[in-house]
C-alpha positions in Angstrom: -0.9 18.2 7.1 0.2 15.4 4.1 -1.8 12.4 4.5 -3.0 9.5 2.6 -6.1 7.2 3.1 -6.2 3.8 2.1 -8.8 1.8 0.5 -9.7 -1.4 -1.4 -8.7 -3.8 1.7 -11.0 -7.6 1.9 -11.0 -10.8 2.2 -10.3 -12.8 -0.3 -8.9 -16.6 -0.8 -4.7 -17.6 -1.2 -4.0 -17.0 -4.8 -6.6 -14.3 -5.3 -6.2 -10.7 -6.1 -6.5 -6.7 -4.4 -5.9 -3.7 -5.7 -5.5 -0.8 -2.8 -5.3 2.6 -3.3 -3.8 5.6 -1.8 -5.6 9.1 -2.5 -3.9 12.3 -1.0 -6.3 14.2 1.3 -5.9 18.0 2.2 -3.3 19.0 -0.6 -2.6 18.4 -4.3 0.5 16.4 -5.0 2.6 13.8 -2.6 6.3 15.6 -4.0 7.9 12.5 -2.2 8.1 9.3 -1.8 4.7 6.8 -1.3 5.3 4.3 0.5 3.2 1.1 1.7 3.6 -0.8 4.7 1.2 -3.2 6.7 1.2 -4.8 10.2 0.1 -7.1 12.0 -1.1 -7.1 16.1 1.6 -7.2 18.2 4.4 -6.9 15.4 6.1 -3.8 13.9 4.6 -2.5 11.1 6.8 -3.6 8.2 7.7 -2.4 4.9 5.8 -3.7 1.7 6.7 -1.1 -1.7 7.4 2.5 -2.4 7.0 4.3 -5.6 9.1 8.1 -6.0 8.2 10.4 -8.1 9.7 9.5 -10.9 8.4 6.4 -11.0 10.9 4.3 -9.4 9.7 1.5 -7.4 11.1 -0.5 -4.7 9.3 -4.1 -2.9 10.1 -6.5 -0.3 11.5 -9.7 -0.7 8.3 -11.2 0.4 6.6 -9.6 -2.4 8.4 -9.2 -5.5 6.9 -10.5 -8.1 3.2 -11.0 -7.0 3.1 -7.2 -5.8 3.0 -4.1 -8.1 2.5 -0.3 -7.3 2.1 2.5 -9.5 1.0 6.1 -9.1 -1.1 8.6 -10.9 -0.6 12.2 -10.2 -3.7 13.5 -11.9 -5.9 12.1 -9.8 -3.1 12.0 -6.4 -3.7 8.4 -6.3 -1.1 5.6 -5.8 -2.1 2.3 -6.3 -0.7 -1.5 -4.4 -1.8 -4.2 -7.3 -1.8 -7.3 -5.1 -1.7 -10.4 -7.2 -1.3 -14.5 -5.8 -2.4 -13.4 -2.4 -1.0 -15.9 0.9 -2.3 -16.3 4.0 1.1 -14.4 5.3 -0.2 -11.4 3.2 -3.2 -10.7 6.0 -2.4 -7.6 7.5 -3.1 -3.7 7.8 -2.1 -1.9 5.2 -0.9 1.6 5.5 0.4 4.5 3.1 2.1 7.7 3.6 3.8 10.5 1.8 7.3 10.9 2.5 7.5 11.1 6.5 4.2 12.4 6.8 1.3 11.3 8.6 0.1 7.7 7.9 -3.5 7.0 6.5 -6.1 5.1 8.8 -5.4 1.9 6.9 -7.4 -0.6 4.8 -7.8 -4.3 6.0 -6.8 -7.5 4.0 -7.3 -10.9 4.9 -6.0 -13.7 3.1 -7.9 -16.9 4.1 -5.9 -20.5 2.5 
């Protein structure tokens, strides 16, 4: 089965930086869509970027402009650049392929 697993999550001050990644497990290339999203408890998990395989990216309002992702193929890795970092930001963050399975997540806490 597709899946991602997350990484890079922490805590770090408002204004501060994270980069996450997003390495395919179980199969060579994501021919799809990557998309992020994070949640928090008792909310719906909501959508933060998505990067196709052309390159095209898409963001949330929220974060446009501070967020960046990109993706490498030679090493099935996409990557979340989080930059200026706000206490709203704390969440769960989660990537999949496409529709496929999501990845365990990676933690990040924003602290102002």
């Amino acid at each position: 089965q597709v899946q991602q697993v997350e990484s890079g999550g922490g805590s770090v001050q408002a204004g501060g930086s994270l980069r996450l990644s997003c390495v395919a497990v179980g199969y060579t290339y994501c021919r799809s869509v990557i998309w992020w999203y994070r949640q928090v408890p008792a909310k719906a998990r909501e959508f933060v970027s998505g990067i196709g395989t052309d390159g095209s990216t898409t963001y949330a309002d929220s974060v446009k402009g501070r967020f960046r992702i990109s993706r490498d193929n030679a090493i099935k890795t996409v990557f979340l650049q989080m930059n200026s970092l706000k206490p709203e930001d704390t969440a769960m963050y989660y990537c999949r392929c496409g529709d496929g399975a999501w990845g365990p997540g990676t933690q990040v806490t924003v602290s102002s």
